[in-house]
C-alpha positions as YAML, in Angstrom:
chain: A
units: angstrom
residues:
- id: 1
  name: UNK
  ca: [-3.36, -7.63, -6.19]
- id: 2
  name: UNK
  ca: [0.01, -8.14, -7.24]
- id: 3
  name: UNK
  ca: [1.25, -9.54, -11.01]
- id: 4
  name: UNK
  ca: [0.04, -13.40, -10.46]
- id: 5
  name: UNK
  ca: [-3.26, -12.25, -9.38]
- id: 6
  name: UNK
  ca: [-3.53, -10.30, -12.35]
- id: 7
  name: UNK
  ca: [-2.78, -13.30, -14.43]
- id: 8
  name: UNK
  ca: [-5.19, -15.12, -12.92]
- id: 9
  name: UNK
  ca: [-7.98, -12.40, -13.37]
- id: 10
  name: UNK
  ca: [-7.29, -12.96, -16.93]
- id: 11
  name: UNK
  ca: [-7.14, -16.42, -17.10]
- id: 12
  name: UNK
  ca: [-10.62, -16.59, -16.49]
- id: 13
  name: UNK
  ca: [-11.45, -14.97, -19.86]
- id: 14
  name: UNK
  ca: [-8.70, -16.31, -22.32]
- id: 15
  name: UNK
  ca: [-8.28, -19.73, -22.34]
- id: 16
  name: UNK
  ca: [-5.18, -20.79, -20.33]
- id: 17
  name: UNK
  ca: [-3.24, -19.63, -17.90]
- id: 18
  name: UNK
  ca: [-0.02, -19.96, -20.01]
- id: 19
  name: UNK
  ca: [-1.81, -17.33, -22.42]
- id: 20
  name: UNK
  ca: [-2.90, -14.97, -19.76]
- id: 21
  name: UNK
  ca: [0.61, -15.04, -18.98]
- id: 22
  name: UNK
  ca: [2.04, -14.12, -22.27]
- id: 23
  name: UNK
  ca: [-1.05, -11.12, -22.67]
- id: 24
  name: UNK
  ca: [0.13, -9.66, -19.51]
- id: 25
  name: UNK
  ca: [3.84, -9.62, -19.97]
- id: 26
  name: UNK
  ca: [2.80, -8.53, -23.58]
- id: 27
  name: UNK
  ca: [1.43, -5.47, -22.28]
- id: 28
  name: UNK
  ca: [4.27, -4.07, -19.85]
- id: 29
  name: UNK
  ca: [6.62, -5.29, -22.37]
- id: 30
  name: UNK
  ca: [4.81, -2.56, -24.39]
- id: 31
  name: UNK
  ca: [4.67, 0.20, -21.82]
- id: 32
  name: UNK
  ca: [8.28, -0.40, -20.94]
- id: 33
  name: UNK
  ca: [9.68, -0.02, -24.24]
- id: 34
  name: UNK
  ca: [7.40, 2.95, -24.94]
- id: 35
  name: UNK
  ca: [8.35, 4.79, -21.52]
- id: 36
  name: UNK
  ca: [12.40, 3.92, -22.58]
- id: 37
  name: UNK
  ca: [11.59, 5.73, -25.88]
- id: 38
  name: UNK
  ca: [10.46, 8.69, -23.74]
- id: 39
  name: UNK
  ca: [6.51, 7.82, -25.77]
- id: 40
  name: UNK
  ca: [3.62, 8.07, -23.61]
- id: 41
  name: UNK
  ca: [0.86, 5.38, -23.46]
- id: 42
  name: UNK
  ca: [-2.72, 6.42, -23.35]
- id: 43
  name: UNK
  ca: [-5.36, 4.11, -22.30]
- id: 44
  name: UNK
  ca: [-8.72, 6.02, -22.66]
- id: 45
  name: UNK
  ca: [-10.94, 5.74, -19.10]
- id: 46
  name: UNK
  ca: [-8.00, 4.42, -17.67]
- id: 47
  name: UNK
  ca: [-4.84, 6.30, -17.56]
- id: 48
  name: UNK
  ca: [-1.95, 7.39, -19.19]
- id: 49
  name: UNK
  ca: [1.95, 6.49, -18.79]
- id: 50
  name: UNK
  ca: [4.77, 9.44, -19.12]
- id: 51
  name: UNK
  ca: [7.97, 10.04, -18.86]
- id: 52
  name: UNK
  ca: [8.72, 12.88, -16.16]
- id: 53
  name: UNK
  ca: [11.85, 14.87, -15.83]
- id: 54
  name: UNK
  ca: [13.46, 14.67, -11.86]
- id: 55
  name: UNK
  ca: [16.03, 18.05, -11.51]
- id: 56
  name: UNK
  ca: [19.11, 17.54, -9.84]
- id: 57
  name: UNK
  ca: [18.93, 18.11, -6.17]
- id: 58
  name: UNK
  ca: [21.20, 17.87, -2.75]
- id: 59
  name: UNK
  ca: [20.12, 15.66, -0.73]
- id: 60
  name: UNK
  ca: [21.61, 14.15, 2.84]
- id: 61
  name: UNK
  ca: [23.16, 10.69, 3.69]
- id: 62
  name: UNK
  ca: [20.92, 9.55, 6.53]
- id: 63
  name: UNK
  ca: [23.55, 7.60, 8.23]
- id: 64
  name: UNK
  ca: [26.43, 10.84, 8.48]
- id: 65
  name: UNK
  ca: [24.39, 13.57, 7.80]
- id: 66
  name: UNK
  ca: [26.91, 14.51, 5.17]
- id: 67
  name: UNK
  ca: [25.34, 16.70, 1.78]
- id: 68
  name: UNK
  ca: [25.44, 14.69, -1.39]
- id: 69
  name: UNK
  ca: [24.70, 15.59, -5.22]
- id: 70
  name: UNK
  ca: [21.59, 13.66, -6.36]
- id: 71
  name: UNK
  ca: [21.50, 13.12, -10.23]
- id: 72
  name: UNK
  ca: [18.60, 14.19, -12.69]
- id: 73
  name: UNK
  ca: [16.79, 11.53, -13.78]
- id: 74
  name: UNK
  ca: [14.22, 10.45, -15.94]
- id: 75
  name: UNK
  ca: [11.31, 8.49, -13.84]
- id: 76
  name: UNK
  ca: [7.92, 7.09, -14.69]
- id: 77
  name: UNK
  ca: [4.76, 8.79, -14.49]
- id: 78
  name: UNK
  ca: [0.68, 7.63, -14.31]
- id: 79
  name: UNK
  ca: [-2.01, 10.19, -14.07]
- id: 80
  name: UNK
  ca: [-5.52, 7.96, -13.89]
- id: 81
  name: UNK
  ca: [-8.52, 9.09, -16.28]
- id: 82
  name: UNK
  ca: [-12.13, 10.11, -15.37]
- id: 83
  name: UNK
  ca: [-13.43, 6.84, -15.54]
- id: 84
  name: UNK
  ca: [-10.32, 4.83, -12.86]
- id: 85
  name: UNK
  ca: [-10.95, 8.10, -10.85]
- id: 86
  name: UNK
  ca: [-14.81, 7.76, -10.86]
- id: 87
  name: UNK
  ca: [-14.70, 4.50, -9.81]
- id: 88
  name: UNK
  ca: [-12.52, 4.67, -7.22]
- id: 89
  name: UNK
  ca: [-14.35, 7.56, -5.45]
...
């Protein structure tokens, strides 16, 4: 399922597509800003979005083999709740 799909899913229960649109983009609008914040977004039974720390590492250019310095970074993180991981299994 990829973001139109999505769109579409909810289409079916608001009524237009233009407004599914706007809910969707709504809500990673809202993760996004609360991940760039370093917040953390908590959706009971479904998951919850984090900010994780990456260290600083060496790592190898694949093409010369050569060692190279890779930056610490901040990245995004999802750990799925009881219910998503009930469901799944």
């Amino acid at each position: 399922m990829n973001k139109g799909d999505l769109v579409g899913e909810v289409a079916k229960v608001v009524s237009t597509k233009k407004e599914a649109q706007a809910a969707v983009d709504c809500v990673f609008d809202s993760i996004t800003k609360t991940l760039k914040k370093k917040g953390e977004v908590t959706l009971v039974g479904f998951g919850t979005f984090k900010v994780g720390k990456r260290k600083a590492r060496t790592g190898r250019n694949p093409k010369t083999g050569e060692e190279i310095k890779i930056k610490a970074k901040n990245v995004p993180k999802f750990t799925a709740g009881k219910a998503l991981k009930e469901a799944v299994s």
